[in-house]
C-alpha positions, 0 to 999 in steps of 0.5 A: 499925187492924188488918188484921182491923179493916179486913176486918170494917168492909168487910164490914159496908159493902161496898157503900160501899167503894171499889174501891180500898180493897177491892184494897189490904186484898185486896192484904193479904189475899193472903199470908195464903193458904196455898196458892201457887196461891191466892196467884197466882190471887188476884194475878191477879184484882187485877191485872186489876181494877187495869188497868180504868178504870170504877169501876163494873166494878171494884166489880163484878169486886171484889164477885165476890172477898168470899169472900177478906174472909169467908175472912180474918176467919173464919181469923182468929176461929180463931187 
């Protein structure tokens, strides 16, 4: 499946994606970014989210970076 593929379906079903699978295809998402401080930034985030145990914090931290899924697949549509 592609990188596009995956972003699409997570978006479709977010709600019922783990946080895990949500920070792996953000971890994919992350070079695509043009600018290197997007790129730091975005790394960062994960990075936090990465160090935290409930499951239920991490879904909420991952829920505040959705506009990295919508950002990807719409650059995608332009190519």
């Amino acid at each position: 499946m592609s990188l596009r593929d995956e972003v699409s379906q997570i978006l479709n079903d977010f709600d019922n994606t783990s946080s895990d699978k949500l920070l792996e295809i953000l971890t994919q998402i992350q070079p695509h970014l043009k600018s290197d401080i997007t790129q730091n930034y975005l790394h960062g985030k994960i990075q936090v989210i990465l160090g935290i145990n409930d499951d239920t914090e991490k879904k909420k931290l991952c829920k505040n970076l959705k506009p990295y899924f919508d950002w990807y697949l719409q650059g995608t549509q332009l190519n």
